[in-house]
N, CA, C and O atoms as CSV, one atom per row, in Angstrom:
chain,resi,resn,atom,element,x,y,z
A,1,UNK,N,N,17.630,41.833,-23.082
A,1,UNK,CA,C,18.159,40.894,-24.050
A,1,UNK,C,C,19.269,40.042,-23.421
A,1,UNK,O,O,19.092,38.888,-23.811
A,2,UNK,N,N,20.364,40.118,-22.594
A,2,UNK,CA,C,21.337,39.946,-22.218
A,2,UNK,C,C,20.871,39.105,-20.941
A,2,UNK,O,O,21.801,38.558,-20.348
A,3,UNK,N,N,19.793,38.940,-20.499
A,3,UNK,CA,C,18.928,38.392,-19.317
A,3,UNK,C,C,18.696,37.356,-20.251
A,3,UNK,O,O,18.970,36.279,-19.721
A,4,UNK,N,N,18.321,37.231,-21.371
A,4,UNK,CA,C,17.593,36.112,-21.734
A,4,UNK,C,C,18.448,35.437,-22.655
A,4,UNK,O,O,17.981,34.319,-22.874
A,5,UNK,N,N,19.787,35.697,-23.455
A,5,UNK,CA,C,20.826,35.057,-23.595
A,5,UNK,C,C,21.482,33.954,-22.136
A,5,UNK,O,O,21.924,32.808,-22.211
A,6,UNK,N,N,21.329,34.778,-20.991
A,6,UNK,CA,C,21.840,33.920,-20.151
A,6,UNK,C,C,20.756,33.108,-19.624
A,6,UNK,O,O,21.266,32.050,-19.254
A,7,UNK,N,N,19.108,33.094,-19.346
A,7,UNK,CA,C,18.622,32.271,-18.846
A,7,UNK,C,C,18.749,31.170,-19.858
A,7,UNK,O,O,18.768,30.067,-19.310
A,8,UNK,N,N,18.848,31.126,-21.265
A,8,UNK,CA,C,18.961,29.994,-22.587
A,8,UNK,C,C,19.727,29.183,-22.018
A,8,UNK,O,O,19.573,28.005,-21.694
A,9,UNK,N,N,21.165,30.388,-21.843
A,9,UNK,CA,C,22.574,29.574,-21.738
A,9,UNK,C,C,22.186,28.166,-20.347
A,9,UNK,O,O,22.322,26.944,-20.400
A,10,UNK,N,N,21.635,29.172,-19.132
A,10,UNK,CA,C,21.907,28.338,-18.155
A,10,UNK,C,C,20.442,27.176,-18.421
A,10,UNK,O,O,20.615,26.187,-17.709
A,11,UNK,N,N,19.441,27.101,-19.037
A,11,UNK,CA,C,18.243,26.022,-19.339
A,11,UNK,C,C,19.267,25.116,-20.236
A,11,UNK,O,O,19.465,23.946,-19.909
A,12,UNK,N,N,19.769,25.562,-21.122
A,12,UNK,CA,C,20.795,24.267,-22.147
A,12,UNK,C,C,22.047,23.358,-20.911
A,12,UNK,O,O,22.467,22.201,-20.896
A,13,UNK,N,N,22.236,24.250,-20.242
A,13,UNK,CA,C,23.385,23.346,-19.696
A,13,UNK,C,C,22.551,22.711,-18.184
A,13,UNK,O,O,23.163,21.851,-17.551
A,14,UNK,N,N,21.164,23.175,-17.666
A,14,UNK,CA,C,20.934,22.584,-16.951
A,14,UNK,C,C,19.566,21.376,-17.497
A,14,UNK,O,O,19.182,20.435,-16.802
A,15,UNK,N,N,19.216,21.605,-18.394
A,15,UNK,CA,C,18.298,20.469,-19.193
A,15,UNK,C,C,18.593,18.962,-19.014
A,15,UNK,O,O,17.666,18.286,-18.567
A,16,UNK,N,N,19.832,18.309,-19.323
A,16,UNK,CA,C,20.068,16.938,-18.891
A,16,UNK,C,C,19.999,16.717,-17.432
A,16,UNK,O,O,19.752,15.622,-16.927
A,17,UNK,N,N,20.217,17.754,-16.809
A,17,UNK,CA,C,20.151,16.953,-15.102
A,17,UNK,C,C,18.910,17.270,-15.212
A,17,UNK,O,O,18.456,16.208,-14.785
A,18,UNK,N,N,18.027,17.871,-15.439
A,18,UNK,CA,C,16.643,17.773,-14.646
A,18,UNK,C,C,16.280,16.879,-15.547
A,18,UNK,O,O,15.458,16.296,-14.840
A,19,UNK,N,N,16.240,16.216,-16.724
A,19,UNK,CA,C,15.518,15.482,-17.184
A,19,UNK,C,C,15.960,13.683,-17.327
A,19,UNK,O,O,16.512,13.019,-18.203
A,20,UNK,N,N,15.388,13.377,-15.982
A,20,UNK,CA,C,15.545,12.085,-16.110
A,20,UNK,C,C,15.259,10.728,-16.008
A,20,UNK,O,O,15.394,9.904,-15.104
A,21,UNK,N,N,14.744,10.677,-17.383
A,21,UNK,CA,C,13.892,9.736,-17.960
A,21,UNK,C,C,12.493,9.166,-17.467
A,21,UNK,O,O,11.991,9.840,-16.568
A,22,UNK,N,N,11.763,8.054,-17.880
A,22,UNK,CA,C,10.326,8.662,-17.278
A,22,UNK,C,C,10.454,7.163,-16.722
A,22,UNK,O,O,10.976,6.238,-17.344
A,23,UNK,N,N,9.807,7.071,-15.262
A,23,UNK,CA,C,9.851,6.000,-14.388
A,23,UNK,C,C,8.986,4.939,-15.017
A,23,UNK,O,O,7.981,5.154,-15.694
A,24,UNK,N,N,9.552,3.654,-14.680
A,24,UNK,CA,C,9.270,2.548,-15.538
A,24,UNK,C,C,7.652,2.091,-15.097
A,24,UNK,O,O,7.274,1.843,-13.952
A,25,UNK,N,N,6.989,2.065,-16.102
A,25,UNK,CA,C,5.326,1.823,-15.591
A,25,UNK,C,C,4.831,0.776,-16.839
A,25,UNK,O,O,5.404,0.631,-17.918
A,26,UNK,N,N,3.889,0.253,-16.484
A,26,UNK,CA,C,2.979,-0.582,-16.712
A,26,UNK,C,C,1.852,-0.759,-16.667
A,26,UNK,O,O,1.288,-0.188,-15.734
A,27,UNK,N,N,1.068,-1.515,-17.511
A,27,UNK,CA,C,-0.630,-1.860,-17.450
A,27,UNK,C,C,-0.946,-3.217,-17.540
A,27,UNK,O,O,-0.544,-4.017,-18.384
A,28,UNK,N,N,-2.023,-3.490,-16.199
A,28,UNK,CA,C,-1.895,-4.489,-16.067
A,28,UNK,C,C,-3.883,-4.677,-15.657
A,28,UNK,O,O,-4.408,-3.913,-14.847
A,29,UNK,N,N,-4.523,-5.551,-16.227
A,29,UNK,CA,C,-5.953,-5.882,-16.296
A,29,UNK,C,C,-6.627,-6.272,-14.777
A,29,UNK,O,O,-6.456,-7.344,-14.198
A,30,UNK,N,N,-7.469,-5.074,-14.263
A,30,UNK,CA,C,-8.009,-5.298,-12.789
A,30,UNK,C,C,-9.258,-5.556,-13.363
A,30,UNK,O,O,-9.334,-4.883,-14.391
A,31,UNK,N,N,-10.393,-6.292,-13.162
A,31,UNK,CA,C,-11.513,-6.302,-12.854
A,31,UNK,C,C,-12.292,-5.834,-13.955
A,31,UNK,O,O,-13.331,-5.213,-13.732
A,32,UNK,N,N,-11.789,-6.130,-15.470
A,32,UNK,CA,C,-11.528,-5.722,-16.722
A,32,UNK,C,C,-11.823,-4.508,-17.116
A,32,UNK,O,O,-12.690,-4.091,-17.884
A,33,UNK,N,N,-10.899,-3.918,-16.425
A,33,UNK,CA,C,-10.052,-2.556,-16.664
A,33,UNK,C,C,-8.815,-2.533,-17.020
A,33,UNK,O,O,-8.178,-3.541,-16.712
A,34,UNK,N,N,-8.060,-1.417,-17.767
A,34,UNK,CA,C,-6.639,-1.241,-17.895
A,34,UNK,C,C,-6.251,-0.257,-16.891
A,34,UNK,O,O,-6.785,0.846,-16.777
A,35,UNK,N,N,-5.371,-0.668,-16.221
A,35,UNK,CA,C,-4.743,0.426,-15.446
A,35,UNK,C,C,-3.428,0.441,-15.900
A,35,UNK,O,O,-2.782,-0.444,-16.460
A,36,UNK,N,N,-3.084,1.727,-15.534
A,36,UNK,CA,C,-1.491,2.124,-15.645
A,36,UNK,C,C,-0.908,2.602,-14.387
A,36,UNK,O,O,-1.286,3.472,-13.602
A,37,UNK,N,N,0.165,1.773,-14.390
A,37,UNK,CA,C,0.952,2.363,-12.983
A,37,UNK,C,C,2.541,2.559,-13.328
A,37,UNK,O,O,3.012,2.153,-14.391
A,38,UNK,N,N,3.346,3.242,-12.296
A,38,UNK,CA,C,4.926,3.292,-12.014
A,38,UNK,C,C,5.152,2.899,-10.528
A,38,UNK,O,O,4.388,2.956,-9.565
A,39,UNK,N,N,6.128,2.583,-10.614
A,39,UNK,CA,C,7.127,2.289,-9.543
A,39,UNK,C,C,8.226,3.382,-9.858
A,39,UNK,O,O,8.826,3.529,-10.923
A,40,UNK,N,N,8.383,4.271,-8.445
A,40,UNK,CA,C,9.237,5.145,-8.527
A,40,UNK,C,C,9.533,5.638,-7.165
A,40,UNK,O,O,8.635,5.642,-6.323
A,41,UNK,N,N,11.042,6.164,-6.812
A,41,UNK,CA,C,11.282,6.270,-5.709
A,41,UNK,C,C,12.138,5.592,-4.401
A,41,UNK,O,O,12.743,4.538,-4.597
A,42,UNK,N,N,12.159,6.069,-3.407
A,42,UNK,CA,C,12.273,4.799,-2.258
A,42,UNK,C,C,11.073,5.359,-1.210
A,42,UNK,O,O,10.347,6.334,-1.406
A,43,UNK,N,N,11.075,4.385,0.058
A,43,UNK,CA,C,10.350,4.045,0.890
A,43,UNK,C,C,9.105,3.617,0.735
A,43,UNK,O,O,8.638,2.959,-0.195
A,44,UNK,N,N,8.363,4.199,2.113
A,44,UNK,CA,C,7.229,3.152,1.824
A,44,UNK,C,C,6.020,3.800,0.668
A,44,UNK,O,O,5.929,4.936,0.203
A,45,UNK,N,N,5.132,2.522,0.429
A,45,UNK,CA,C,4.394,2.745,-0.693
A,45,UNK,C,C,3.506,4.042,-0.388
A,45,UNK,O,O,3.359,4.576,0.712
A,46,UNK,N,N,3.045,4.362,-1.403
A,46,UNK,CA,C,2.171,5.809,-1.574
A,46,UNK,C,C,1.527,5.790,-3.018
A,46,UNK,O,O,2.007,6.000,-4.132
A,47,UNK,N,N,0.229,5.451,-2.569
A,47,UNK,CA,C,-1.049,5.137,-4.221
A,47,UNK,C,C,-1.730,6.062,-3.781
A,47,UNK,O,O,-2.262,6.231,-2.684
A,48,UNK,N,N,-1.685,6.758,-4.832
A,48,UNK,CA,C,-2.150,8.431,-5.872
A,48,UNK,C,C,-3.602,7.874,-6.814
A,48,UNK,O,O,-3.679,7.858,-8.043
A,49,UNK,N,N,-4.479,7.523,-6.010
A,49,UNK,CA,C,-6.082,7.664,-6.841
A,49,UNK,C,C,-6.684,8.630,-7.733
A,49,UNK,O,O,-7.651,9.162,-7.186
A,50,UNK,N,N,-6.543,8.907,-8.502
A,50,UNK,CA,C,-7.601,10.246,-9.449
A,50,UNK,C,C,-8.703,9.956,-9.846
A,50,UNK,O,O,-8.875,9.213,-10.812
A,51,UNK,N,N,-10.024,10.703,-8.902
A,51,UNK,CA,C,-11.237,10.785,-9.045
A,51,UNK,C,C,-11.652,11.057,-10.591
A,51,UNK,O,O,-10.888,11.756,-11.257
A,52,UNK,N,N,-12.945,10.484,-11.251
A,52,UNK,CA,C,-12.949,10.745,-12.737
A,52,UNK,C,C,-14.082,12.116,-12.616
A,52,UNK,O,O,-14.431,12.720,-13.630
């Protein structure tokens, strides 16, 4: 019980730093499709394809 009073305690006070906010994205009409993308990060680019 006393294990899980403190994992609460420490998820409430560590909840705002890990959560932060959702990277700014957009949809924009390819080849009349909708796609959705983000921009997030630094350096160079890196496009994440998902097979259907």
């Amino acid at each position: 019980m006393f294990r899980m009073v403190i994992l609460t305690a420490l998820l409430a006070v560590a909840a705002p730093a890990l959560a932060e906010g959702e990277p700014p994205g957009d949809r924009v009409a390819v080849n009349g499709m909708t796609m959705y993308y983000e921009v997030s990060g630094k350096g160079d680019p890196l496009i994440v394809l998902r097979g259907a």
